[in-house]
Biotite code that builds the C-alpha atoms (Angstrom):
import biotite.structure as struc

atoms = struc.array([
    struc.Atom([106.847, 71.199, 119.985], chain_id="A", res_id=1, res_name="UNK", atom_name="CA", element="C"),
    struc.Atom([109.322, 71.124, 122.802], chain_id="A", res_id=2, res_name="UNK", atom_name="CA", element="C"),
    struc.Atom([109.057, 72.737, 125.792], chain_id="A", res_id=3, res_name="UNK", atom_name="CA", element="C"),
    struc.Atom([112.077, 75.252, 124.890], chain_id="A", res_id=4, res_name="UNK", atom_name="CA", element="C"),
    struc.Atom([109.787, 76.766, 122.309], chain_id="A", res_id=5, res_name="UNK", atom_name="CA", element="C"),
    struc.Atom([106.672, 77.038, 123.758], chain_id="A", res_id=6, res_name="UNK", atom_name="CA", element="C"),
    struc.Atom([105.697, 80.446, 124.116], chain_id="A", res_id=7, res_name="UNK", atom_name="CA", element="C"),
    struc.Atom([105.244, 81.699, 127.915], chain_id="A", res_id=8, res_name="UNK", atom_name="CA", element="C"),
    struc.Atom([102.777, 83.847, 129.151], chain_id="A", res_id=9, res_name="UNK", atom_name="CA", element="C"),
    struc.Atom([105.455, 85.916, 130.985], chain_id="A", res_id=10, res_name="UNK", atom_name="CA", element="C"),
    struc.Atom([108.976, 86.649, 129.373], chain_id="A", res_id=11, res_name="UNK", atom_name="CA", element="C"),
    struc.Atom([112.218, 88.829, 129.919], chain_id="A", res_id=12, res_name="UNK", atom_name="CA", element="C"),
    struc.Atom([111.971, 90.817, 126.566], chain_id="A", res_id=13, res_name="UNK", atom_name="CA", element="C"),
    struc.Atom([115.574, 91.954, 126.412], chain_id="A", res_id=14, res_name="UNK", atom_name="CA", element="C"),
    struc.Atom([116.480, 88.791, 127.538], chain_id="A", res_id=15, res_name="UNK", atom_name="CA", element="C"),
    struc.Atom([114.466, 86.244, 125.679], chain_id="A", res_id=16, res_name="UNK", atom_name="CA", element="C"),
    struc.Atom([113.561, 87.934, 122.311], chain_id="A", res_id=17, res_name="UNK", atom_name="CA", element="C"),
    struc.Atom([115.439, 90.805, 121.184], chain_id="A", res_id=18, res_name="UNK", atom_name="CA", element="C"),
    struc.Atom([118.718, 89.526, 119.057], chain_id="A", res_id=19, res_name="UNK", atom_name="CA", element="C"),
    struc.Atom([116.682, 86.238, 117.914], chain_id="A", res_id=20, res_name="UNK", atom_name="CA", element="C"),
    struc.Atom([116.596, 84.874, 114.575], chain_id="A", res_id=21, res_name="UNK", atom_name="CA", element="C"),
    struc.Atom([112.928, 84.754, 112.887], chain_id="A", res_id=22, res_name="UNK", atom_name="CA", element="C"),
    struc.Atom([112.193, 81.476, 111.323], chain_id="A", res_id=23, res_name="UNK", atom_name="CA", element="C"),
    struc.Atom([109.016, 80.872, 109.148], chain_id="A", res_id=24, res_name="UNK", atom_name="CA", element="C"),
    struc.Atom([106.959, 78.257, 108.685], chain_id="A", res_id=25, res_name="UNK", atom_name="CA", element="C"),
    struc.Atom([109.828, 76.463, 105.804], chain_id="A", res_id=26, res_name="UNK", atom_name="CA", element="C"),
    struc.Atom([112.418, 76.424, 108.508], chain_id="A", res_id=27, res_name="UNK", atom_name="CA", element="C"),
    struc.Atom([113.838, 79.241, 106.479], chain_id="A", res_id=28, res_name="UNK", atom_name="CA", element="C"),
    struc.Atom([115.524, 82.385, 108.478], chain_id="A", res_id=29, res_name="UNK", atom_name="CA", element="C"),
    struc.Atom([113.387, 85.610, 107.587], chain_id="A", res_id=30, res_name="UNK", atom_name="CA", element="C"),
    struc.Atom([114.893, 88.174, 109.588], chain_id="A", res_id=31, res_name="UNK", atom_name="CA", element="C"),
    struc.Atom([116.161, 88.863, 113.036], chain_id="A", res_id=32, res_name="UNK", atom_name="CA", element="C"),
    struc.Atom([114.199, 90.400, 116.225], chain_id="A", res_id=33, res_name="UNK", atom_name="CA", element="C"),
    struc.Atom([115.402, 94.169, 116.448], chain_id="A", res_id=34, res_name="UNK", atom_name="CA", element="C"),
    struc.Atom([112.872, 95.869, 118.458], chain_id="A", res_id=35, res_name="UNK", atom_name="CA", element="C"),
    struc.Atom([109.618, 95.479, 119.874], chain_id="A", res_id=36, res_name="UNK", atom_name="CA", element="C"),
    struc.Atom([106.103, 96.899, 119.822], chain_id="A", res_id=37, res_name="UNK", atom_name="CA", element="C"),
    struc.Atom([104.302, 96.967, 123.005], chain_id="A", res_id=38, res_name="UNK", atom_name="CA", element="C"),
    struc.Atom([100.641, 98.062, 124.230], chain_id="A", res_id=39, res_name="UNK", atom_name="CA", element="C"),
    struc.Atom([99.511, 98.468, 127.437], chain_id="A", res_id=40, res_name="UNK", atom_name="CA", element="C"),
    struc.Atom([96.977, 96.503, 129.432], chain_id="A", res_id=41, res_name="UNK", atom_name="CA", element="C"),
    struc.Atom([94.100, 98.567, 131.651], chain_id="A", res_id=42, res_name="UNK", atom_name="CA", element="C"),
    struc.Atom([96.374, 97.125, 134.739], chain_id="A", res_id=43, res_name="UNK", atom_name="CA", element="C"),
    struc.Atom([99.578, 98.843, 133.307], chain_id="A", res_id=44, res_name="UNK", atom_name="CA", element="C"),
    struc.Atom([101.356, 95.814, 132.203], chain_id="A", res_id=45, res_name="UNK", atom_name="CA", element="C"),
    struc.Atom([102.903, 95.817, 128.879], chain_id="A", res_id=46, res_name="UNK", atom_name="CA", element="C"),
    struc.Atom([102.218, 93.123, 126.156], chain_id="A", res_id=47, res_name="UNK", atom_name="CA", element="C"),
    struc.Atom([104.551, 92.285, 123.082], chain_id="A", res_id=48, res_name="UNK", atom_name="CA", element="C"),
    struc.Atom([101.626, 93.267, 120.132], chain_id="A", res_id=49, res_name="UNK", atom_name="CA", element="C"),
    struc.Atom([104.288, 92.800, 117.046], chain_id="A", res_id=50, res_name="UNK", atom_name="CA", element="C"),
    struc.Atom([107.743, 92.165, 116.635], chain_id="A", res_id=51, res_name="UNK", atom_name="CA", element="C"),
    struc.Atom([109.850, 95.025, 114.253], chain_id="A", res_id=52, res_name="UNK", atom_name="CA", element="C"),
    struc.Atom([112.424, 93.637, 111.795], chain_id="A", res_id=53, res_name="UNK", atom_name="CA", element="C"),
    struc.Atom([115.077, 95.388, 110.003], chain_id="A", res_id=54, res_name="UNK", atom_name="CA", element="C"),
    struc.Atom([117.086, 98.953, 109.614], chain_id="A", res_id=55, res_name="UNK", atom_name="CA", element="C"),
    struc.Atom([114.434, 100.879, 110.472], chain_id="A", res_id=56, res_name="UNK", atom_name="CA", element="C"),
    struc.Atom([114.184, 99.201, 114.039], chain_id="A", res_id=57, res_name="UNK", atom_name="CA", element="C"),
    struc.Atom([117.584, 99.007, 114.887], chain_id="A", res_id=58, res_name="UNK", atom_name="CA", element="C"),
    struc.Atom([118.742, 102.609, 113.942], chain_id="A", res_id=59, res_name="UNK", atom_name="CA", element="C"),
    struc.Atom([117.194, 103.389, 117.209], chain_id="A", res_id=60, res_name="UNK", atom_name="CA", element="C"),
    struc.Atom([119.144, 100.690, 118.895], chain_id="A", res_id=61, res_name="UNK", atom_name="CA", element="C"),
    struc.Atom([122.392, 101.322, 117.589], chain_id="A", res_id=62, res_name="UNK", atom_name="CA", element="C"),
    struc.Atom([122.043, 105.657, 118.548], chain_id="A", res_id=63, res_name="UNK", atom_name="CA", element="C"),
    struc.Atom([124.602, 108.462, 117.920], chain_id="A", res_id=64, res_name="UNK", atom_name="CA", element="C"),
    struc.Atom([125.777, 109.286, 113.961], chain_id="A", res_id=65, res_name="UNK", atom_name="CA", element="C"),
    struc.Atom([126.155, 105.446, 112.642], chain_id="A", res_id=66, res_name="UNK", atom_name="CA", element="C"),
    struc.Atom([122.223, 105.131, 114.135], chain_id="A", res_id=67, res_name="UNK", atom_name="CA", element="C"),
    struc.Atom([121.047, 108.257, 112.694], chain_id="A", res_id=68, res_name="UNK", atom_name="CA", element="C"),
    struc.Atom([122.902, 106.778, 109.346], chain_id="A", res_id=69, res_name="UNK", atom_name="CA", element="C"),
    struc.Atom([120.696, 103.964, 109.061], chain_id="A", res_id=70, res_name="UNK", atom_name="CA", element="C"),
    struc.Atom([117.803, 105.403, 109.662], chain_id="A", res_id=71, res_name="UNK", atom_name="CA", element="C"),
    struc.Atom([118.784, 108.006, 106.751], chain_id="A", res_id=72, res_name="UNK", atom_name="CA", element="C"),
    struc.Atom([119.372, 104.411, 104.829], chain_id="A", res_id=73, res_name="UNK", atom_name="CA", element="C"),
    struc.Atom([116.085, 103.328, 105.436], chain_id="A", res_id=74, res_name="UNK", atom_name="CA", element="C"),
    struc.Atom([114.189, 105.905, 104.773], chain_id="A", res_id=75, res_name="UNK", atom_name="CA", element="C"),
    struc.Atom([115.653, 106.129, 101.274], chain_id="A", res_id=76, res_name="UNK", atom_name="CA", element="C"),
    struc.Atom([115.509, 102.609, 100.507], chain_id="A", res_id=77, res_name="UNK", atom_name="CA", element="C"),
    struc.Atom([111.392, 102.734, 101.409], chain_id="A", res_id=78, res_name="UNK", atom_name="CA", element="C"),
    struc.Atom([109.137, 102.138, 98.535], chain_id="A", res_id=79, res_name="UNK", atom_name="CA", element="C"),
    struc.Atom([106.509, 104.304, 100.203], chain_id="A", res_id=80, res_name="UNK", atom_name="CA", element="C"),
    struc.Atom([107.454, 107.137, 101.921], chain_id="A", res_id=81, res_name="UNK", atom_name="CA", element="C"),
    struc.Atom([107.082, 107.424, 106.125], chain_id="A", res_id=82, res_name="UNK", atom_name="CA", element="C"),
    struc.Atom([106.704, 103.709, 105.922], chain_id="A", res_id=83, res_name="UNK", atom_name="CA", element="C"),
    struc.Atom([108.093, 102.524, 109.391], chain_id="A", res_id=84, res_name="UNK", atom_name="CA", element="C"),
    struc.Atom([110.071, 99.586, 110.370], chain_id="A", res_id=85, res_name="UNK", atom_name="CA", element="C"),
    struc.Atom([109.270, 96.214, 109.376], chain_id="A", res_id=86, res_name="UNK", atom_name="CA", element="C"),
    struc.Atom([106.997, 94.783, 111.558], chain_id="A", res_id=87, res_name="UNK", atom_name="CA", element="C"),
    struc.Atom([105.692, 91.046, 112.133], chain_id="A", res_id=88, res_name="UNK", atom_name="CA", element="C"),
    struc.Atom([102.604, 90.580, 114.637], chain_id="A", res_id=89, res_name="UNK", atom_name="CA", element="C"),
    struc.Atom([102.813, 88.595, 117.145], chain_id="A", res_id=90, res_name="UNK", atom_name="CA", element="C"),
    struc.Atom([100.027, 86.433, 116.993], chain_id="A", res_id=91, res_name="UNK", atom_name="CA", element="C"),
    struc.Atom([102.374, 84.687, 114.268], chain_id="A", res_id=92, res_name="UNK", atom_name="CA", element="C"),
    struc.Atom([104.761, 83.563, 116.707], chain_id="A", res_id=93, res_name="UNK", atom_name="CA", element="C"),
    struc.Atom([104.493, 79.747, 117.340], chain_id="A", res_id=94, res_name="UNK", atom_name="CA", element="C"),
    struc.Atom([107.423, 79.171, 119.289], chain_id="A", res_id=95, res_name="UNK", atom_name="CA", element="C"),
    struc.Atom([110.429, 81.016, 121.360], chain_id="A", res_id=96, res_name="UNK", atom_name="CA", element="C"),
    struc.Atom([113.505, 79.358, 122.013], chain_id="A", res_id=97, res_name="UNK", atom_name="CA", element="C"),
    struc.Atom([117.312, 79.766, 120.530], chain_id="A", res_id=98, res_name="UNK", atom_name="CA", element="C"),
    struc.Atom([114.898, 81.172, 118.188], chain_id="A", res_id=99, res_name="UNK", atom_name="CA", element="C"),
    struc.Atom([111.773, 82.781, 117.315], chain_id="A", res_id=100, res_name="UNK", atom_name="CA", element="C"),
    struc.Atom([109.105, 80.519, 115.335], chain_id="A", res_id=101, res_name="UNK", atom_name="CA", element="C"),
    struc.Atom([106.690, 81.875, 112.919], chain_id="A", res_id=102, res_name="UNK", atom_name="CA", element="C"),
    struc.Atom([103.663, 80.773, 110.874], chain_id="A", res_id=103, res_name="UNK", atom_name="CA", element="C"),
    struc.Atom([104.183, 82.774, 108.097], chain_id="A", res_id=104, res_name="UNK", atom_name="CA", element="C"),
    struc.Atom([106.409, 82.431, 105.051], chain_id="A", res_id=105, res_name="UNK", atom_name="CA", element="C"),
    struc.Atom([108.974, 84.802, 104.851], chain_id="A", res_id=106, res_name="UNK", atom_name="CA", element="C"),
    struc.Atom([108.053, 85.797, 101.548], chain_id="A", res_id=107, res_name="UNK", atom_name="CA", element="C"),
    struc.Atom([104.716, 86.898, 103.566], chain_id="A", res_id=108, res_name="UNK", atom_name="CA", element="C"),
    struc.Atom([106.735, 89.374, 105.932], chain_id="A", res_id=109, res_name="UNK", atom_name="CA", element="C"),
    struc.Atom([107.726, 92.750, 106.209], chain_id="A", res_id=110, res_name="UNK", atom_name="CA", element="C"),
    struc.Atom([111.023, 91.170, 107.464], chain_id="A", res_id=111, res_name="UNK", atom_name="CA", element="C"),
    struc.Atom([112.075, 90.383, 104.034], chain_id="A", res_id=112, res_name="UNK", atom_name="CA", element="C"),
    struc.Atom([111.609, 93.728, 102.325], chain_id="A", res_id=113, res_name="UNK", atom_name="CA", element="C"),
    struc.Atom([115.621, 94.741, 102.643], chain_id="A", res_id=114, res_name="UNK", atom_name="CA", element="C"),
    struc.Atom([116.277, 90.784, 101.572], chain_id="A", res_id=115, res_name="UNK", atom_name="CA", element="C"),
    struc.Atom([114.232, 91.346, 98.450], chain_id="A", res_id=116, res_name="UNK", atom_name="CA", element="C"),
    struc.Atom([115.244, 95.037, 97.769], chain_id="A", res_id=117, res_name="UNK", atom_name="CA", element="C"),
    struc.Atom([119.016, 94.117, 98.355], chain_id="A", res_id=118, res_name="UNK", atom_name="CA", element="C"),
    struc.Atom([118.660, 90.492, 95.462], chain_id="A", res_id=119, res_name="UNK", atom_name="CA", element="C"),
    struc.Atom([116.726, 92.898, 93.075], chain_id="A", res_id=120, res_name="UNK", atom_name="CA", element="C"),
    struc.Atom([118.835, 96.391, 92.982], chain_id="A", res_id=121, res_name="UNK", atom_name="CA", element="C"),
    struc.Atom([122.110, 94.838, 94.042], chain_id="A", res_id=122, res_name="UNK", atom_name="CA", element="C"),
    struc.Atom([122.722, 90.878, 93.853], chain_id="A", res_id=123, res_name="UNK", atom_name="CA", element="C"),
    struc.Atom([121.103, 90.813, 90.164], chain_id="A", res_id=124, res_name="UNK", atom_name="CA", element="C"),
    struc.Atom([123.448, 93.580, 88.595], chain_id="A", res_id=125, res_name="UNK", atom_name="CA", element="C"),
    struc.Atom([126.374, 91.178, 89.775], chain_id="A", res_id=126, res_name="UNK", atom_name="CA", element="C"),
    struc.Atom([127.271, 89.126, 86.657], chain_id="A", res_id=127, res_name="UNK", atom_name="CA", element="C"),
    struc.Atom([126.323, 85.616, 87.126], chain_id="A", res_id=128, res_name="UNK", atom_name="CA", element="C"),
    struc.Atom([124.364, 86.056, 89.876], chain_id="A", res_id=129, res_name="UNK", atom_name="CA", element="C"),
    struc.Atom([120.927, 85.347, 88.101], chain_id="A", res_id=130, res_name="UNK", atom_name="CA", element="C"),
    struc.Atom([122.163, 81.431, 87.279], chain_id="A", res_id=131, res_name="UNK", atom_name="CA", element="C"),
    struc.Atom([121.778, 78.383, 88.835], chain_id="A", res_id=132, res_name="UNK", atom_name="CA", element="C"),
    struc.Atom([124.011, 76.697, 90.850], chain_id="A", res_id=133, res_name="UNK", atom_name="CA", element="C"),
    struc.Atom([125.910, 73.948, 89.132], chain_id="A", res_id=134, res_name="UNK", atom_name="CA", element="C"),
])
């Protein structure tokens, strides 16, 4: 592992997470970084504890009517109602760099859910879309 992706015990959130791409364990991309889920230590200080993926963590983000629209989106598109924002735990996290490593699998992760829902209800109904490539 190179230094760039180690992960440090300190970090600039904004700076140094939020906007990066997940990658699992395949090298494959399984989501992107849209918010974060911190706890506080007894001292105060607050620790990344997971790492939320998807609409439902980036309606907040965005704000105002187009915000308030996704979330609407997400909620709908939920296969179990009040089910939050994808989230991915941070003790996954191998490595932060250009991008954010991961352990898992992506078919393992929350992250995937709108990949999967979006290639089941939409990308299959497209004719063709089901074959392999020649």
């Amino acid at each position: 592992m190179s230094t760039d992706d180690e992960i440090p015990d300190e970090l600039l959130a904004g700076l140094q997470l939020l906007d990066r791409q997940l990658v699992d364990a395949d090298d494959f991309l399984a989501g992107k970084v849209d918010d974060l889920e911190l706890e506080f230590d007894d001292e105060g200080i607050p620790m990344v504890v997971a790492i939320l993926s998807g609409p439902g963590a980036v309606a907040g983000r965005v704000g105002g009517r187009f915000g308030s629209w996704i979330a609407v989106l997400h909620r709908r598109l939920q296969d179990a109602p009040g089910s939050g924002p994808a989230r991915v735990p941070f003790e996954l996290v191998t490595g932060i760099g250009s991008d954010v490593k991961l352990t898992a699998r992506r078919s393992e992760l929350e992250s995937n859910r709108s990949e999967d829902w979006a290639r089941d209800v939409i990308v299959s109904k497209i004719p063709g879309a089901r074959h392999e490539a020649e």
